[in-house]
N, C-alpha and C positions, 0 to 999 in steps of 0.2 A: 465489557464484551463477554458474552455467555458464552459458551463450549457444550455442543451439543455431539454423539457419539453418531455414525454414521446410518446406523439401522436405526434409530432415530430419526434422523433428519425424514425416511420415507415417510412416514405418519405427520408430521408434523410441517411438510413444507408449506402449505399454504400460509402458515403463522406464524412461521420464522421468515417467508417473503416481505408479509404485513410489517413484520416488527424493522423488519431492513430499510423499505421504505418512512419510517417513520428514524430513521437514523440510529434504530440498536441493532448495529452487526451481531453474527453469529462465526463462531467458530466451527468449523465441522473435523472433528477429528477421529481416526481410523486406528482403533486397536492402541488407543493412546495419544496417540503421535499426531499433532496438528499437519492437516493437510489444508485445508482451503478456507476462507473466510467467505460469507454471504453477507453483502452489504445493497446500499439502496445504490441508483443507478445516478444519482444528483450527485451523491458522493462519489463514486467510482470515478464521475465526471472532472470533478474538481480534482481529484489525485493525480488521475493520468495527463492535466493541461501542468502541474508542477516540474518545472525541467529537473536534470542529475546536477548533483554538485559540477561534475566533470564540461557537460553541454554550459553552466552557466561560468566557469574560467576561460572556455575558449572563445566564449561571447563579451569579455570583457575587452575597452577599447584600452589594452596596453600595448605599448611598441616593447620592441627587445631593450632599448636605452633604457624606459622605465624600469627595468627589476635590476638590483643589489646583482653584482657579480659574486657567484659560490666563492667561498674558501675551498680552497683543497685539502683535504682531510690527510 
């Protein structure tokens, strides 16, 4: 993934679009410091359908019997 500087990116967006669609993200960063990624919209697609760790524990089918009782510390 390339890192491209912000007053950059003005000049250049049509071909950092291009390159996103063809699956090479870009880094856009601001006085150093990464601020946003530009990527293709196929991908975007596939990231945002992958659940949180957190969403896929409470979708798991355990009852309370299933899990080891704590020790107490």
């Amino acid at each position: 993934m390339r890192e491209i500087e912000l007053d950059d990116v003005r000049a250049d967006l049509s071909r950092i679009i291009d390159e996103a669609t063809q699956g090479r993200s870009t880094v856009i960063t601001r006085h150093g410091k990464r601020e946003a990624v530009v990527l293709g919209y196929d991908e975007w697609q596939q990231l945002s359908r992958v659940p949180s760790f957190g969403r896929l524990l409470m979708s798991a089918p355990v009852e309370a019997g299933d899990l080891p009782r704590r020790r107490a510390q």
